[in-house]
PLY file of the C-alpha trace (Angstrom):
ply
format ascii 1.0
element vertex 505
property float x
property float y
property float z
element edge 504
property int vertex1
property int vertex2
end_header
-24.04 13.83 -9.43
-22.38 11.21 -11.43
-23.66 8.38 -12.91
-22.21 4.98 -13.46
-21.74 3.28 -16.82
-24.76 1.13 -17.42
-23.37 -1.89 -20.28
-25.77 -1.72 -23.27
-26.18 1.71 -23.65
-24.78 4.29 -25.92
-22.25 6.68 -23.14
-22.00 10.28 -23.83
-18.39 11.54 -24.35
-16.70 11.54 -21.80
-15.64 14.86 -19.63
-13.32 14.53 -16.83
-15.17 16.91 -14.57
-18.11 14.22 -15.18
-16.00 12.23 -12.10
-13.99 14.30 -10.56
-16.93 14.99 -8.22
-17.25 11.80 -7.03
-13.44 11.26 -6.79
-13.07 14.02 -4.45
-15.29 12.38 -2.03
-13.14 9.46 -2.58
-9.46 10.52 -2.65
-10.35 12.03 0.70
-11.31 9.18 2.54
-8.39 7.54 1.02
-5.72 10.25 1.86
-6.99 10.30 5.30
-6.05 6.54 5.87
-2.74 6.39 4.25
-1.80 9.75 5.72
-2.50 8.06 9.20
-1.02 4.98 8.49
2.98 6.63 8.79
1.44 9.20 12.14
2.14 6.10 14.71
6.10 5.91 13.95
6.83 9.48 14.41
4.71 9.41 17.78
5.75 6.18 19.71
8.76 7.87 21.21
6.30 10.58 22.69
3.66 8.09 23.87
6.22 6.11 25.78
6.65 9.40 28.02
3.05 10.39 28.27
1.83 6.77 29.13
4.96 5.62 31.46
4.73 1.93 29.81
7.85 -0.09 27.47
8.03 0.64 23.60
7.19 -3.25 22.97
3.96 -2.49 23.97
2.96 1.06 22.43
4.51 -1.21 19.28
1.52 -2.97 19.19
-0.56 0.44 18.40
1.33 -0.13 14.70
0.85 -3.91 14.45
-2.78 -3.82 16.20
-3.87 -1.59 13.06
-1.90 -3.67 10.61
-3.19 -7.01 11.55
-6.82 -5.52 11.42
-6.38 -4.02 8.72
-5.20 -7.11 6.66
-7.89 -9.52 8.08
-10.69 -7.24 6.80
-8.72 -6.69 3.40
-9.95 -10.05 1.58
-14.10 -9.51 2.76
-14.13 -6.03 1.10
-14.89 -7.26 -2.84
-17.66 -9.88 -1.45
-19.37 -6.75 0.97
-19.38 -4.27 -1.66
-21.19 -7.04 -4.19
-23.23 -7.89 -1.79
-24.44 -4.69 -0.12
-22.96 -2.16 -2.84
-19.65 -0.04 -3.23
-20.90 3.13 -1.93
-22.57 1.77 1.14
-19.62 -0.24 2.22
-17.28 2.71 1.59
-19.38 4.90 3.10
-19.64 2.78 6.39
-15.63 2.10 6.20
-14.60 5.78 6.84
-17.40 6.25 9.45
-15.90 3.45 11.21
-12.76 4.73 10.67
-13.45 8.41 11.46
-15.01 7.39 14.55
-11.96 5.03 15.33
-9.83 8.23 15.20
-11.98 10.15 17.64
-11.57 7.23 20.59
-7.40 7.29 19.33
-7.64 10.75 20.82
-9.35 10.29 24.15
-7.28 7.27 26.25
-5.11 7.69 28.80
-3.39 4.20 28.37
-1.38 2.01 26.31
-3.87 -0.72 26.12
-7.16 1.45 24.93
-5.38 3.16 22.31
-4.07 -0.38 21.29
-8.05 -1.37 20.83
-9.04 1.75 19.18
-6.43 1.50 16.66
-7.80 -1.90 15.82
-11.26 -0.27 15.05
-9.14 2.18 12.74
-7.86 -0.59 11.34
-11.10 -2.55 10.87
-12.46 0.63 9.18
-9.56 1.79 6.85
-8.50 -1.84 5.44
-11.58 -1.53 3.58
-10.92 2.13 1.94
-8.28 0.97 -0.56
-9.50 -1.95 -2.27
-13.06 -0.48 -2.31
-12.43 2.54 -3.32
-9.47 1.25 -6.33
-12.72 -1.22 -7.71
-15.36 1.82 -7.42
-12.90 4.06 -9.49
-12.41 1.47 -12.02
-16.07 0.60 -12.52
-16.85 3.98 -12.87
-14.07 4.54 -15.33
-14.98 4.32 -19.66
-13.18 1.44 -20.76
-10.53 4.04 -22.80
-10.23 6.38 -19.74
-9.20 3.60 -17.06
-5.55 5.10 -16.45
-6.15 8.93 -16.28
-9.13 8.34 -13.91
-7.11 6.06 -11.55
-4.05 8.39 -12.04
-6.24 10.98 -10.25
-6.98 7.98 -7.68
-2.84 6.86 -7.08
-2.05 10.24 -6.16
-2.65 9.96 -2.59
-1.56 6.76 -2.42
2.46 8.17 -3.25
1.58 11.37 -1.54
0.17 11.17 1.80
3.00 8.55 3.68
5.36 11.11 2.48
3.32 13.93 3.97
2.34 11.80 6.70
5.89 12.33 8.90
5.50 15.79 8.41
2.58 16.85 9.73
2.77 14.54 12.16
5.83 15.25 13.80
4.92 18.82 13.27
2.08 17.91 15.29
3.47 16.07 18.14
6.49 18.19 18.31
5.11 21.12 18.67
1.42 20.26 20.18
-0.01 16.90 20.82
0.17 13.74 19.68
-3.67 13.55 19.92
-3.77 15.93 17.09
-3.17 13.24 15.10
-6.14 11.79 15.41
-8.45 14.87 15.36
-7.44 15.95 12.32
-9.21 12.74 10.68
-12.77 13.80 12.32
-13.68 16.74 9.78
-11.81 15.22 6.75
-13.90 12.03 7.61
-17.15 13.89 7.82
-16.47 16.12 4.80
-15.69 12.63 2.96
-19.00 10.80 4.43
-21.34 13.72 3.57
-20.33 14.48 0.14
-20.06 11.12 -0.92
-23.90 10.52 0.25
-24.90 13.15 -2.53
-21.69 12.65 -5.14
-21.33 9.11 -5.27
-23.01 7.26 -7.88
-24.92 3.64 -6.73
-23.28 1.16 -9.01
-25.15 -1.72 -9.42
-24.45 -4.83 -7.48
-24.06 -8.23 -8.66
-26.01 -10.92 -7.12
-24.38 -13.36 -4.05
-25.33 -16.67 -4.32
-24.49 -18.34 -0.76
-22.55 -17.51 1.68
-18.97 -18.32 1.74
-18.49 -18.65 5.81
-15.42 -20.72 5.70
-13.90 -18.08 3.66
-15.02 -15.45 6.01
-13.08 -17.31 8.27
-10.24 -18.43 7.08
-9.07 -15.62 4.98
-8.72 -12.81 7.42
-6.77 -15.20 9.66
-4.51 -16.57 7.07
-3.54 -13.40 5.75
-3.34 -11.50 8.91
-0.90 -14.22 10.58
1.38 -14.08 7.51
1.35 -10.48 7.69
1.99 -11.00 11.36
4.81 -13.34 10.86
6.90 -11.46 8.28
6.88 -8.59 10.15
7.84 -9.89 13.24
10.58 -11.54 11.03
12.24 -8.37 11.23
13.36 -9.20 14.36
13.99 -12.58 14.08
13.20 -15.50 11.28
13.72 -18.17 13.97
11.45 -16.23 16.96
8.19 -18.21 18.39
6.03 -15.28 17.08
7.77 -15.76 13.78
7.31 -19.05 13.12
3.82 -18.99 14.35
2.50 -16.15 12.37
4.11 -17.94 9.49
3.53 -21.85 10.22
-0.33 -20.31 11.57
-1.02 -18.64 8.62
0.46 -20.86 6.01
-1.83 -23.65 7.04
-4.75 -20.98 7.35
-4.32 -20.10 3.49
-3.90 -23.92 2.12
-7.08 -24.00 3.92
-8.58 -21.20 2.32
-7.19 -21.90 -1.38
-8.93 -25.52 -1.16
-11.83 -23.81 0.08
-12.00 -21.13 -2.40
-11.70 -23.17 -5.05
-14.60 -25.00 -4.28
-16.80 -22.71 -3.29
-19.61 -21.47 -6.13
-19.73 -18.08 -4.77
-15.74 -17.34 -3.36
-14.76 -14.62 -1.43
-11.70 -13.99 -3.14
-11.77 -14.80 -6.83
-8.68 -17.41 -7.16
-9.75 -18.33 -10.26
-8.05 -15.68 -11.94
-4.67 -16.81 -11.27
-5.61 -19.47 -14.52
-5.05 -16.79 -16.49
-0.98 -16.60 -17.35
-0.86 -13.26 -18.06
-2.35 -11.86 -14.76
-0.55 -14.38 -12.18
2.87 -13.29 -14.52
1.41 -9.10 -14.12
0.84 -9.71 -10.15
3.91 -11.56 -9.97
5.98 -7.96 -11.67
3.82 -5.85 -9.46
5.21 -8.12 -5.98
8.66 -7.28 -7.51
8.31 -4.04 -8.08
6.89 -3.58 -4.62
9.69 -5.11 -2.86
12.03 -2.77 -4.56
10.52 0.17 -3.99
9.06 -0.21 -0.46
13.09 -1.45 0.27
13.85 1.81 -0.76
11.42 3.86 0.42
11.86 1.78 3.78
15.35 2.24 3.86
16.34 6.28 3.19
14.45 7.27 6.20
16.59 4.78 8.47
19.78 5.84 7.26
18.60 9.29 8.05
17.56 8.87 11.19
20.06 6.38 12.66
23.33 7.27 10.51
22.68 10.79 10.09
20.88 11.82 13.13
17.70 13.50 11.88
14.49 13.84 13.25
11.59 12.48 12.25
9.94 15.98 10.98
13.29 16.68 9.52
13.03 13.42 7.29
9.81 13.85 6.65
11.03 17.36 4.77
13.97 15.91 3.07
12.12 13.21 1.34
9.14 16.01 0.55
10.47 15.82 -3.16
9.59 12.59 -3.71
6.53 12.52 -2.78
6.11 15.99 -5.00
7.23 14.45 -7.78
5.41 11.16 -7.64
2.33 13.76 -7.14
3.40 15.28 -10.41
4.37 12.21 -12.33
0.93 9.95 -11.52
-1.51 11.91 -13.93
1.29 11.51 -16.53
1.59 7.90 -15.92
-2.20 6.95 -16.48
-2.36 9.55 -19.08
0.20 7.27 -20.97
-1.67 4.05 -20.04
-4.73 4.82 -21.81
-2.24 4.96 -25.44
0.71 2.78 -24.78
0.12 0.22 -22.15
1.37 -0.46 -18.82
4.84 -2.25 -20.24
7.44 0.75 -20.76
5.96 2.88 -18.03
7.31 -0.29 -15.67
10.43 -0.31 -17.58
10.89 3.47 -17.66
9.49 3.94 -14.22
11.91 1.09 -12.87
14.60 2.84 -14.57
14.61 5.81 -12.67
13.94 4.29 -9.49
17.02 2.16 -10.18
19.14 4.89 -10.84
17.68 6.67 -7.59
19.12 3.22 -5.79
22.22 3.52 -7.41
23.03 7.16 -6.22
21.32 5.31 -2.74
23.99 2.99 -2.71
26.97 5.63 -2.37
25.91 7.26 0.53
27.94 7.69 3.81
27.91 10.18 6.78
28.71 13.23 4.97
25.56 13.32 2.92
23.17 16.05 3.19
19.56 16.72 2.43
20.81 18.65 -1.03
22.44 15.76 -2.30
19.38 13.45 -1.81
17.27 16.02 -4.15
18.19 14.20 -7.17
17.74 10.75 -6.84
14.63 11.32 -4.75
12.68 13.04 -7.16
14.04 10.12 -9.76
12.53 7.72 -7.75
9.49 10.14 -6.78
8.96 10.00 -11.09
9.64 6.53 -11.39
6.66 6.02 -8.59
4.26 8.35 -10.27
4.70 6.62 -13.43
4.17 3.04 -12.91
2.11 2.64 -9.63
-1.20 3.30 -10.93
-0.90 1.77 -14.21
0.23 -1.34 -12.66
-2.89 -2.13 -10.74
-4.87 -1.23 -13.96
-3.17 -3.25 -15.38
-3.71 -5.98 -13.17
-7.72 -5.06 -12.78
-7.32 -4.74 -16.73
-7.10 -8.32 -17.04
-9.98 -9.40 -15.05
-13.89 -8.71 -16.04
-15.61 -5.74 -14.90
-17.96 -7.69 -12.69
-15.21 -9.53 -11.09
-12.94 -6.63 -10.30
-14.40 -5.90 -6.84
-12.94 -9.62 -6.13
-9.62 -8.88 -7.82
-9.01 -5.30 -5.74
-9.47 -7.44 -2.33
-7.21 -10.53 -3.50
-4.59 -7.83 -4.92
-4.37 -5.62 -1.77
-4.02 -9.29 0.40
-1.17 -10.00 -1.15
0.28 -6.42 -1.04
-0.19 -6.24 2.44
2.22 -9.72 2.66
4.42 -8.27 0.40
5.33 -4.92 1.38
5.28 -6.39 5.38
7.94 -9.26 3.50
10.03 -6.62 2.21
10.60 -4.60 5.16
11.22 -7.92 7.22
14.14 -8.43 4.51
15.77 -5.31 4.21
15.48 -5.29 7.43
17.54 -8.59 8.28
19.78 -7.77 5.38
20.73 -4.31 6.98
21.26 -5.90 10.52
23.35 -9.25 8.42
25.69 -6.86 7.38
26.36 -4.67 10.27
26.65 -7.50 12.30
29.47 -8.87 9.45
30.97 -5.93 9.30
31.11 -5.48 13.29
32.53 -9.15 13.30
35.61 -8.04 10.94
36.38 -4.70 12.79
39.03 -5.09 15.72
37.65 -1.91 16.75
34.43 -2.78 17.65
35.50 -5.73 19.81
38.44 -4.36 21.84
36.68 -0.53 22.59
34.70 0.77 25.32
30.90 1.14 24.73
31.26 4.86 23.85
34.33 3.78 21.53
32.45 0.67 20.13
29.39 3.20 19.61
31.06 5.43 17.59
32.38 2.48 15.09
29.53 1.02 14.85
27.98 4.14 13.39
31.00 4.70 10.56
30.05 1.19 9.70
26.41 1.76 9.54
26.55 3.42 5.93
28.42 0.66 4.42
25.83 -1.63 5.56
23.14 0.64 3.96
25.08 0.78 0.98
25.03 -3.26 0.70
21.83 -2.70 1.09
20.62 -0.48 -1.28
22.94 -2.87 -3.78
20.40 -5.55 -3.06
17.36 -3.30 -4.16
18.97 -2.09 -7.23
19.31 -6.09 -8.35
15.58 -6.86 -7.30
14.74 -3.47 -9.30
16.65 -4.23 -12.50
15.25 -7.65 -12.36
11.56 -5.76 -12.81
13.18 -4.12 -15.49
13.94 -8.00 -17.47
10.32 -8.70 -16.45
8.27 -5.22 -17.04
9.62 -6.02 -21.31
7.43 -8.95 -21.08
3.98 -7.40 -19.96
1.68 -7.66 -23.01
-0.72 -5.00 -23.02
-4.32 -5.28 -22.42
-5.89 -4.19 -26.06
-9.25 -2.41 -24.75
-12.14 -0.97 -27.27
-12.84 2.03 -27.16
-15.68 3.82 -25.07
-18.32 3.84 -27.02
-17.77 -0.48 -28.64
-20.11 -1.26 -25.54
-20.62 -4.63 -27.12
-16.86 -5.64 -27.53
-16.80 -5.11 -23.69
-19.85 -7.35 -23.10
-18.53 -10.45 -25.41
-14.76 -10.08 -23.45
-16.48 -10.44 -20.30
-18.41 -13.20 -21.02
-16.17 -14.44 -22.61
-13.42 -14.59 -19.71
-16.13 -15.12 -16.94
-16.79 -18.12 -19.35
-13.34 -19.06 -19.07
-13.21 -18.63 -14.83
-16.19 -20.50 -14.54
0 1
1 2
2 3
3 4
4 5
5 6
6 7
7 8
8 9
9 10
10 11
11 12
12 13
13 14
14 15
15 16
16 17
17 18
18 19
19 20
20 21
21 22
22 23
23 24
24 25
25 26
26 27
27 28
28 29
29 30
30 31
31 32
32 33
33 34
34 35
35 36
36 37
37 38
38 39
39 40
40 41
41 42
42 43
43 44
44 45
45 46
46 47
47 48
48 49
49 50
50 51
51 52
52 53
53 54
54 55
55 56
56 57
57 58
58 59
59 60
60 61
61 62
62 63
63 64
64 65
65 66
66 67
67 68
68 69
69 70
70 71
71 72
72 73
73 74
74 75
75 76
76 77
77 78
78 79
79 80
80 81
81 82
82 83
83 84
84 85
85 86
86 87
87 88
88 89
89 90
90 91
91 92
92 93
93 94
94 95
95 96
96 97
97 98
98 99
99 100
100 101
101 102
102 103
103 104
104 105
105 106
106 107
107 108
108 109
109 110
110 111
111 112
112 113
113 114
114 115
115 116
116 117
117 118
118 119
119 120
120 121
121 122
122 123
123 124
124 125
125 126
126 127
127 128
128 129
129 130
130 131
131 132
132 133
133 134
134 135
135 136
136 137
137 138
138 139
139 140
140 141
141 142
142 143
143 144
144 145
145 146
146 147
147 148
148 149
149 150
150 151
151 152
152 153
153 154
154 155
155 156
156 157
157 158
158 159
159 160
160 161
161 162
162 163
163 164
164 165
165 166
166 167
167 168
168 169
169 170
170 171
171 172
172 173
173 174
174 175
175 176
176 177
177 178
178 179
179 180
180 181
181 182
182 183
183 184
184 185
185 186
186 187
187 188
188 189
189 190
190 191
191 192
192 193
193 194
194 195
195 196
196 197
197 198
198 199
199 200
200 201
201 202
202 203
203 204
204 205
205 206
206 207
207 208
208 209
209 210
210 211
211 212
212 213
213 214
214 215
215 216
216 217
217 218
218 219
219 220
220 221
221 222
222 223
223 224
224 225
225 226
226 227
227 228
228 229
229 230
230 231
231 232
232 233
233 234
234 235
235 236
236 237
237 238
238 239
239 240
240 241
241 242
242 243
243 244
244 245
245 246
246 247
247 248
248 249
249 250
250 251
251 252
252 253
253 254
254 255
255 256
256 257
257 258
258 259
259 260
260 261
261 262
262 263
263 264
264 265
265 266
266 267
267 268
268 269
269 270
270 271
271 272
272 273
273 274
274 275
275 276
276 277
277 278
278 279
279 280
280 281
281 282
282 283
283 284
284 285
285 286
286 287
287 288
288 289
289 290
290 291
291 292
292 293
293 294
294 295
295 296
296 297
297 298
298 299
299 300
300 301
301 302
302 303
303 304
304 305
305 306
306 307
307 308
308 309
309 310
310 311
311 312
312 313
313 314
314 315
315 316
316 317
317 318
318 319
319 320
320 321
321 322
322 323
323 324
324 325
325 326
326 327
327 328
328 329
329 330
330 331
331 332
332 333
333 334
334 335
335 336
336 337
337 338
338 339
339 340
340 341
341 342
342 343
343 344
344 345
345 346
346 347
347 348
348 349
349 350
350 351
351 352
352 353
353 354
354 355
355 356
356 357
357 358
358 359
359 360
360 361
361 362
362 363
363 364
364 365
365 366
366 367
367 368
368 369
369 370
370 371
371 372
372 373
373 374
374 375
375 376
376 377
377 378
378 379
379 380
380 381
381 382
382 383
383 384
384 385
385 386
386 387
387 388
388 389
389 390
390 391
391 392
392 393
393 394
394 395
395 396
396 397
397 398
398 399
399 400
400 401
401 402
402 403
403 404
404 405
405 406
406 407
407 408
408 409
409 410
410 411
411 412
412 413
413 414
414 415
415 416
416 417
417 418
418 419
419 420
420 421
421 422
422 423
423 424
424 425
425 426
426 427
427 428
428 429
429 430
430 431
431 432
432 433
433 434
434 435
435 436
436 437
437 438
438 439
439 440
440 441
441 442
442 443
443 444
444 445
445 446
446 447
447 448
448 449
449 450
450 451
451 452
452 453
453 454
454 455
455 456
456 457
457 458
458 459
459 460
460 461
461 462
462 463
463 464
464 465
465 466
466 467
467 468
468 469
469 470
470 471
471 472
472 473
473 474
474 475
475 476
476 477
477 478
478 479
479 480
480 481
481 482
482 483
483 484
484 485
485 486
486 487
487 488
488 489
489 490
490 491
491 492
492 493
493 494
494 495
495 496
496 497
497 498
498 499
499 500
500 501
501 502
502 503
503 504
């Protein structure tokens, strides 16, 4: 079994196999909840017809497990200092696992709704958890191949995710989805009991309840409110997710700030260059989920394909972000985080480009290209981003900085699909507006235009991504990079984190 880095003492050299033990225990609770995470799109369609009720309300299967999923998000860093990393992990996927097992027994709308909020309950602590366990158990020089290992089921299991799952509910149930969590979640519980190593936890002085309050409810409306913004900015649910959950955070900021023990460790935004490194990391986020949001609707609604059929074209990309990851922290660990943004960026931009010039005669073939460009551009600068980011905090602190990073991510990528979303719909709607033909047809006429219109929408689109991606670009050149000792300088390590813990303080 492995054992964690205990500061003070001389480390053996390190051997990769030393953790890869413990990381499969991991990576397997992890790909479990990210694979399930894309299942509900593909199936809604199915469980209209098997539970006779509107698609409104099946919708709230998805947004049940999202807004559960970011409430719990920002009390993950406090639980695992409190009661340890491998105990909360541990008790995550059980939840989780056993979450999946009700998601496969009800026969209505409204149960399934509640047991995908215990999923969600579980699995919003997996990430952030398991990213600050990794980390922790990671030599100082050895941070990005380690969490390299970690990022690839992050890239590849919502690519994956459509295709097994519509494999599944095409061609068997959709409760399938749900049962095939139940062994991976045992295997992960059981071998992490004997694999994972007990790090040791730092000591809680009070009891932040305010903070327990108000942060799951301020970043749960927000998350709320953007999404339902893809619908409509100007909507009652809109405005009070946003209105609900702005006030909620002011709250919770003040709070934070005050508090001698915080649940979320705000103070770290005094340091420039991580608030400038989080604030790359939101822009690269927005650009890529736009993208990755955005192929799989023109496929499906301009081109016609199924949901197992998409999930096969864009198989690529998720191979080649697969591929790419180990690369990407591999490079970390010599040259920094900076031109892996700028090179990954790069290719993702140029992926958008070739995005941007698509219309209805554009097969799966033609996507290979640019899809495994922006697959690569993925792999490479995911991973080393959130080092990066957990890079520039102290060691002890980085349980706090996984939770407040994945809080705002969960904003984020829920604000980015809101936008492309009401760009996309801007556009048709403009482009509907200036087309006599659209206006004076029948409904099977007007159908038709609207869907030769639909590409040049995308296109507009994509053209918005590619700006917000070569903007990263302008920003990745100014990352400075994070000058570490090397393994065995124990010491150094000590006097930077006292050092900046001095500085938080």
């Amino acid at each position: 079994m492995a054992q964690a880095a205990v500061p003070g003492q001389s480390q053996p050299e390190f051997r990769i196999i030393s953790i890869l033990v413990p990381l499969i225990a991991i990576i397997s609770g992890c790909f479990m909840v990210i694979l399930d995470t894309t299942a509900m799109n593909v199936a809604l369609s199915k469980l209209v017809q098997d539970f006779h009720t509107q698609l409104p309300t099946l919708q709230w299967t998805v947004t049940g497990y999202m807004l559960a999923t970011a409430a719990v998000i920002p009390l993950a860093g406090w639980l695992s200092d409190r009661f340890g990393a491998k105990n909360v992990f541990l008790t995550s996927v059980i939840l989780f696992t056993l979450g999946s097992a009700l998601c496969a027994t009800p026969n209505s709308a409204e149960w399934l709704i509640v047991f995908r909020v215990i999923q969600g309950l579980g699995g919003g602590f997996v990430m952030p958890v398991a990213m600050a366990y990794v980390y922790r158990l990671s030599p100082p020089n050895k941070i990005g191949v380690v969490m390299g290992m970690l990022g690839m089921p992050i890239l590849f299991a919502p690519a994956v995710g459509p295709i097994v799952s519509g494999w599944l509910v095409e061609y068997h149930s959709w409760r399938w989805i749900f049962l095939i969590n139940i062994p991976v979640g045992i295997f992960s519980v059981l071998f992490g009991m004997w694999s994972l190593p007990k790090i040791a936890r730092h000591k809680v002085a009070g009891f932040d309840l305010p903070g327990m309050i108000l942060g799951p409810v301020a970043f749960a409306a927000l998350s709320y409110g953007v999404s339902q913004g893809a619908s409509s900015w100007t909507s009652d649910k809109t405005l009070a997710g946003l209105i609900g959950g702005g006030l909620a955070l002011i709250a919770f900021i003040m709070v934070e700030l005050r508090a001698k023990t915080p649940l979320l460790e705000l103070r770290i935004f005094r340091s420039i260059d991580f608030t400038f490194s989080i604030f790359v990391q939101w822009i690269v986020q927005f650009s890529l989920f736009g993208a990755i949001f955005l192929m799989p609707q023109f496929l499906q609604q301009a081109r016609g394909f199924g949901a197992f059929d998409t999930g096969l074209t864009l198989f690529p990309q998720a191979l080649a972000s697969a591929c790419m990851m180990p690369l990407g922290g591999f490079l970390f660990d010599r040259i920094g985080v900076r031109w892996l943004v700028v090179v990954g960026l790069s290719l993702v931009s140029g992926a958008i480009f070739q995005y941007s010039h698509i219309d209805l005669t554009t097969q799966s073939k033609d996507l290979l290209l640019p899809l495994i460009m922006a697959g690569a551009g993925m792999g490479l600068m995911m991973m080393p981003l959130n080092s990066h980011l957990m890079n520039k905090a102290p060691r002890e602190l980085v349980s706090r900085v996984t939770s407040l990073t994945n809080a705002l991510q969960q904003v984020v990528s829920s604000l980015a699909v809101a936008t492309v979303v009401t760009i996309l719909t801007s556009r048709i709607k403009t482009l509907a507006a200036g087309h006599q033909a659209v206006a004076g047809a029948g409904a099977a006429e007007a159908k038709k235009a609207m869907l030769a219109l639909a590409p040049k929408a995308f296109d507009y689109t994509f053209g918005v991504m590619l700006v917000i991606a070569m903007c990263g670009i302008v920003l990745g050149l100014l990352l400075r990079r994070v000058r570490k000792p090397s393994g065995d300088s124990v010491q150094n390590v000590k006097q930077e984190i006292a050092a900046e813990a001095l500085h938080l303080g």
